[in-house]
C-alpha positions as MATLAB code, in Angstrom:
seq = 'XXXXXXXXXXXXXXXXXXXXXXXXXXXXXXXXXXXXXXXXXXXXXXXXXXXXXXXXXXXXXXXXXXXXXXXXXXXXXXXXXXXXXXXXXXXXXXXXXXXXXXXXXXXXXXXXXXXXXXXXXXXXXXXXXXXXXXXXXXXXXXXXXXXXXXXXXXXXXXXXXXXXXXXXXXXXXXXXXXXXXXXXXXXXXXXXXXXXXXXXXXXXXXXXXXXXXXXXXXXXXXXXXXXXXXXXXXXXXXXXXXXXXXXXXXXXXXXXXXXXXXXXXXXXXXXXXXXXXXXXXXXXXXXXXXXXXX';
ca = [
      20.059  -70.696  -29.607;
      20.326  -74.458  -29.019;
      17.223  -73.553  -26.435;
      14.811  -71.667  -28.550;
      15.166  -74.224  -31.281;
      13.690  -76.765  -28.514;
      11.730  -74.504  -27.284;
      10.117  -73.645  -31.095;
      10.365  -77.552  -31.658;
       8.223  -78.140  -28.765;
       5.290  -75.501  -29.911;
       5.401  -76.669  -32.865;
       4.839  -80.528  -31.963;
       2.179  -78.765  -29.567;
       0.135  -77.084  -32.556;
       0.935  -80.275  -35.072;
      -1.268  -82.745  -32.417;
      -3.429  -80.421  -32.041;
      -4.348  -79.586  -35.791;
      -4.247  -83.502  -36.075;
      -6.888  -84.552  -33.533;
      -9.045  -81.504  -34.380;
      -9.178  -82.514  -38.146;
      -9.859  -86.426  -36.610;
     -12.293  -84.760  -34.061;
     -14.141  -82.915  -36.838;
     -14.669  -85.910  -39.139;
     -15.636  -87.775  -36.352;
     -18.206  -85.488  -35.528;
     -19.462  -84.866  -38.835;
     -19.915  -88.647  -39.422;
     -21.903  -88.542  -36.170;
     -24.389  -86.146  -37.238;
     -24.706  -87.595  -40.506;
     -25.568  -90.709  -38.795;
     -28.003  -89.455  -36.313;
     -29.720  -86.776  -38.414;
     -28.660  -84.281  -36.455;
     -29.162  -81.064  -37.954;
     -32.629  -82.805  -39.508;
     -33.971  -82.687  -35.922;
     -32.517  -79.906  -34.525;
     -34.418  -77.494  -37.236;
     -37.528  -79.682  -36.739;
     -37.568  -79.170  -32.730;
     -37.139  -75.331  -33.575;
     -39.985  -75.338  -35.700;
     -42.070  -76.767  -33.342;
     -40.784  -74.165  -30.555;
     -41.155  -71.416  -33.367;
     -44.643  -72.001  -34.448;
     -45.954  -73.313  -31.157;
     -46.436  -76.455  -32.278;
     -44.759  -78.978  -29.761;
     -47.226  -82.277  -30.829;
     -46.857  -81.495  -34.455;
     -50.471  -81.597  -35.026;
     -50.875  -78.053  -36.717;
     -49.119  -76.015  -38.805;
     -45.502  -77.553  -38.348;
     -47.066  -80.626  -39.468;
     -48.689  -78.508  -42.692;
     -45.000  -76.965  -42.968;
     -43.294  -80.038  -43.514;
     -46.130  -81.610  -45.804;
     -45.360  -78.199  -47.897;
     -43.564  -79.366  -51.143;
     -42.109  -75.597  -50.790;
     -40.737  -76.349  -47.653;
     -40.183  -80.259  -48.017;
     -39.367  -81.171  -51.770;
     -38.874  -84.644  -50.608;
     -41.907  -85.330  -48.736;
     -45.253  -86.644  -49.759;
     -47.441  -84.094  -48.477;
     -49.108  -87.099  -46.203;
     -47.478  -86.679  -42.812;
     -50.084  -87.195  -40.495;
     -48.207  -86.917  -37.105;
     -44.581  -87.221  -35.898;
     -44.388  -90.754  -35.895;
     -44.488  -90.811  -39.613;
     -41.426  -88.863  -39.656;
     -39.344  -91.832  -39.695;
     -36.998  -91.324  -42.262;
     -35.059  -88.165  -41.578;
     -32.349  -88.367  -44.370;
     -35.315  -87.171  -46.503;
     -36.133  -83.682  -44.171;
     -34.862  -80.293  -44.728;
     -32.035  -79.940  -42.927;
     -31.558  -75.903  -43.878;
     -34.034  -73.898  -45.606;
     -34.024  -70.498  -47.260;
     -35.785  -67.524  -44.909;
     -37.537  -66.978  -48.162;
     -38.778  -70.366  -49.088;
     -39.868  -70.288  -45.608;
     -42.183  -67.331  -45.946;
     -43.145  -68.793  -49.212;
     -44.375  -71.802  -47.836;
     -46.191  -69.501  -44.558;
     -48.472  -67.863  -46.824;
     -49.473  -70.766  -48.750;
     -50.328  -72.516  -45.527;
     -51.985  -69.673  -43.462;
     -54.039  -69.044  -46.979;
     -52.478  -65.931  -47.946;
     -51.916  -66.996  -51.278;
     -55.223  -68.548  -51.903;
     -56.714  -65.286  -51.371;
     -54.802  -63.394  -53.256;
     -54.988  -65.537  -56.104;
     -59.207  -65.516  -55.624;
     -58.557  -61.287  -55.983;
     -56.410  -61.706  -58.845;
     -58.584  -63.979  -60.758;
     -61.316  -61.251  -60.977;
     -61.292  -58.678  -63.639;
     -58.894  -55.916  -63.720;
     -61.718  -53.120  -62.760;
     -62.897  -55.592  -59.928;
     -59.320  -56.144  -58.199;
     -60.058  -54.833  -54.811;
     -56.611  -54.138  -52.330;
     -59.077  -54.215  -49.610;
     -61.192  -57.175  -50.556;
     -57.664  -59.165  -50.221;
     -56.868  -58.187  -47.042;
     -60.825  -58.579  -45.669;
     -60.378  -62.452  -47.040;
     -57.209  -63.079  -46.171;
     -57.847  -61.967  -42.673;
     -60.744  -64.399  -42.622;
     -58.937  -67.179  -44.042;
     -56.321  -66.718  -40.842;
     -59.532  -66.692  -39.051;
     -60.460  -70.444  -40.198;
     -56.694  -71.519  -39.929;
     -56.510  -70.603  -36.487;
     -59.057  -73.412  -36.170;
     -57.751  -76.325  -38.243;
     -54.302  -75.536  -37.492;
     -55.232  -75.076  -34.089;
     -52.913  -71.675  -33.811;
     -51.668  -70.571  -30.933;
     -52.660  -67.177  -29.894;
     -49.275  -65.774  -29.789;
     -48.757  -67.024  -33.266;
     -52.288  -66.187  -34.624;
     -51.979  -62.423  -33.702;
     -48.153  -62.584  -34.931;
     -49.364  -63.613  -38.156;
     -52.564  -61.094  -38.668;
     -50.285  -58.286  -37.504;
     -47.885  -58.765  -40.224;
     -50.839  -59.225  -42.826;
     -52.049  -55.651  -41.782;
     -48.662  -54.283  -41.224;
     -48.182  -54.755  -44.789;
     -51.509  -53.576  -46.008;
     -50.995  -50.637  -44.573;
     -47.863  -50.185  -45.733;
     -48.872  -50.472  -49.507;
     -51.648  -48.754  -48.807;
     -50.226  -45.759  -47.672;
     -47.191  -45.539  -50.117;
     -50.266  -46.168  -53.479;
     -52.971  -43.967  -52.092;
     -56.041  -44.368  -51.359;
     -58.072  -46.384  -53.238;
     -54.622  -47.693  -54.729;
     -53.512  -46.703  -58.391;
     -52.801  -50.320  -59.101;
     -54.630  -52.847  -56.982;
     -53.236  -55.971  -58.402;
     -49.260  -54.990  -57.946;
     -50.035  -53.684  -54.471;
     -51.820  -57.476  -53.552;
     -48.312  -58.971  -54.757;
     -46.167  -56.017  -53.216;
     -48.702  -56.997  -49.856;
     -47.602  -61.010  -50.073;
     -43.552  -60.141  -50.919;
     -43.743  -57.881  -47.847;
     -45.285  -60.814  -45.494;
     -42.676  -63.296  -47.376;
     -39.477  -61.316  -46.559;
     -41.112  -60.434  -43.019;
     -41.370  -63.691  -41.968;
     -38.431  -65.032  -43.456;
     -36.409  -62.473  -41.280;
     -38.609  -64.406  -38.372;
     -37.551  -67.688  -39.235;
     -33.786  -66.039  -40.249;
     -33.501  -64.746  -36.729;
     -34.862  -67.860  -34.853;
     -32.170  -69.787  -36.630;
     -29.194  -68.154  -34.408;
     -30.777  -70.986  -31.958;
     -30.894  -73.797  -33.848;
     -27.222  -73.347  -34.795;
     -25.842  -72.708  -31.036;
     -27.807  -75.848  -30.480;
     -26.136  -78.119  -32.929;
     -23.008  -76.526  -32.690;
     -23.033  -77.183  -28.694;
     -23.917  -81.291  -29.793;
     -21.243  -81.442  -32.242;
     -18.394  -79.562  -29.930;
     -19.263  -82.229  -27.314;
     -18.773  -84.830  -29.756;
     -15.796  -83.419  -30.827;
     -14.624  -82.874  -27.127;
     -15.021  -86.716  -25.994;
     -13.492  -87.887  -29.167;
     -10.833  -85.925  -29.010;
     -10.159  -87.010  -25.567;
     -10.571  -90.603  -26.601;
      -7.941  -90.621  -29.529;
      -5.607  -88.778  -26.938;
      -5.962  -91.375  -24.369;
      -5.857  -94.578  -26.769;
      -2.954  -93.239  -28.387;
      -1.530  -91.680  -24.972;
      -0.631  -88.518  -26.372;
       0.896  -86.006  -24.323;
       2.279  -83.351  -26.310;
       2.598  -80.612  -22.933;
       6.194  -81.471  -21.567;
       5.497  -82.156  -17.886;
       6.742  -85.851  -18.001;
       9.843  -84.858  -16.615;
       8.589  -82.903  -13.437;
       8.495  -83.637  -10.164;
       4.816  -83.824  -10.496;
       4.741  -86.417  -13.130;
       6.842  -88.640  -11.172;
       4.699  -88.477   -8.028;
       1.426  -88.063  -10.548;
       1.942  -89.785  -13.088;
      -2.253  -91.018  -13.961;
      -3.145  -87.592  -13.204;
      -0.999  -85.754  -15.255;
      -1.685  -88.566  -18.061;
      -5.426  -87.049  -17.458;
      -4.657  -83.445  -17.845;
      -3.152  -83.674  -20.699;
      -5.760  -85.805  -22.502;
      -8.226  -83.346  -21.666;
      -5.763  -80.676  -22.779;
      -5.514  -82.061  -26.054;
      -9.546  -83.115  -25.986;
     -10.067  -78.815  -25.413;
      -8.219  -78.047  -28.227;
     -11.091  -79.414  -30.658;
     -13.272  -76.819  -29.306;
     -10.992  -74.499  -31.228;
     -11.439  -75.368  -34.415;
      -9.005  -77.635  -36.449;
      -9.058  -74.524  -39.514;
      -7.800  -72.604  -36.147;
      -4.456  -74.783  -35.254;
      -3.672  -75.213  -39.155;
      -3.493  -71.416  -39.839;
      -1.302  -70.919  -36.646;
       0.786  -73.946  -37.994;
       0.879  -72.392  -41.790;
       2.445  -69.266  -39.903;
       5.022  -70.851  -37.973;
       6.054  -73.702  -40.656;
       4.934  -72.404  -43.850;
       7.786  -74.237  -45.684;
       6.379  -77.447  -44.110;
       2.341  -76.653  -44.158;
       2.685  -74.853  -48.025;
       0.787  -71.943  -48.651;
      -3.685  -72.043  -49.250;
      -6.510  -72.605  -47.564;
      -6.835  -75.037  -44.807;
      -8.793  -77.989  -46.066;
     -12.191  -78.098  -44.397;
     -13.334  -81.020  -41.932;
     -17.096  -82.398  -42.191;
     -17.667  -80.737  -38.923;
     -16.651  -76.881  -40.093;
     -15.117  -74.556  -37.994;
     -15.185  -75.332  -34.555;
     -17.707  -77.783  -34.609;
     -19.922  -75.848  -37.717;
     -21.893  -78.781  -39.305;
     -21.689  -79.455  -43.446;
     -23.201  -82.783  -43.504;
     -25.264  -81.760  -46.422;
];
């Protein structure tokens, strides 16, 4: 008995240093990518990948001047270099607001609203499409659009079209709701776009902030020379003693990459009398490594 109280005693010092440095780990991390902007530039370099626009000359620049897209930007941005205050960008954005913004740049909207504006009798499903299609047409030159992104674009206006325009008939019953049923249908579309490309920029930021996490972790183990594995009495440790000081730094450094919301529930389980019973609190740095520097 007297050997699986150690024995317990010793797992559960293991899991307490553990859920300590990853909660330290966490916040440090967090703080990081406060302080750098992070998850500011990560979306912004995935933009620019998304929308071909690596020199931000073209429509990632129009993007971010979008008041849609960018509520706290001036609508001025002339190149990159003006982006100079990042604490001010997007650092998340809804796949909808996103495919709002899209169709107000690529002139979508515009057209639509032209259509609308006409009288009821003179609303034309097909007119839309025919000037929306042409206003792509002029984008593609003063956005300078990529051809990938160009033809990505005009097949989802005409995938749409078609769409309405096969469910309403032919010449559509109501012209007007099919032109708004034509723009939700591009919105939601290329929100799932943007949606999917986001699975990217999150391994991305979550691979910065793990390495953060990782060398801090291993820092606060080797200032405070914690070595919670119980080697120190082996006949290794005597011979290697630096070595196994090393090993179990980065053994404690590796158990950030886990999560500190990981370590607490397995220490809830096997102390619950000590722990209490709820939710473990949250770090600024989420679950293993999961930013929330909002």
């Amino acid at each position: 008995m007297q050997r699986l109280g150690d024995l317990f005693s010793m797992i559960l010092n293991l899991i307490f240093v553990f859920t300590t440095v990853s909660y330290t780990a966490s916040a440090f991390s967090g703080w990081v990518s406060e302080l750098l902007r992070w998850r500011a530039k990560v979306l912004l370099d995935n933009l620019k990948a998304l929308l071909d626009d690596p020199h931000f000359r073209g429509v990632a620049r129009e993007l971010y001047n979008n008041l849609l897209f960018n509520p706290l930007g001036d609508g001025h941005l002339r190149s990159e270099a003006d982006l100079s205050d990042f604490s001010s960008l997007p650092i998340e954005v809804d796949p909808l607001v996103f495919g709002q913004a899209m169709i107000e740049i690529l002139g979508f909207e515009e057209a639509a609203r032209e259509e609308l504006a006409k009288p009821l009798a003179e609303i034309s499903l097909d007119t839309f499409a025919t000037s929306a299609t042409a206003s792509l047409a002029g984008k593609r030159d003063t956005l300078a659009l990529s051809d990938r992104f160009y033809d990505l674009a005009l097949n989802t206006l005409q995938r749409n079209y078609n769409q309405v325009k096969a469910t309403l008939g032919q010449p559509p019953a109501q012209p007007a709701q099919s032109i708004r049923d034509v723009l939700v249908g591009i919105i939601k579309e290329t929100g799932n776009w943007y949606s999917s490309s986001q699975l990217l920029t999150t391994a991305k930021y979550r691979r910065r902030i793990r390495w953060v996490a990782f060398a801090s972790g291993f820092g606060l183990a080797a200032v405070l020379d914690l070595q919670p594995v119980p080697i120190g009495g082996s006949a290794i440790a005597g011979k290697l003693p630096y070595a196994v000081a090393l090993f179990e730094w980065v053994v404690v450094a590796a158990s950030t990459l886990f999560g500190a919301p990981f370590w607490f529930e397995i220490l809830k389980k096997l102390a619950p009398g000590i722990v209490g019973p709820g939710n473990a609190p949250q770090p600024n740095a989420g679950l293993a490594g999961e930013a929330r520097d909002k």
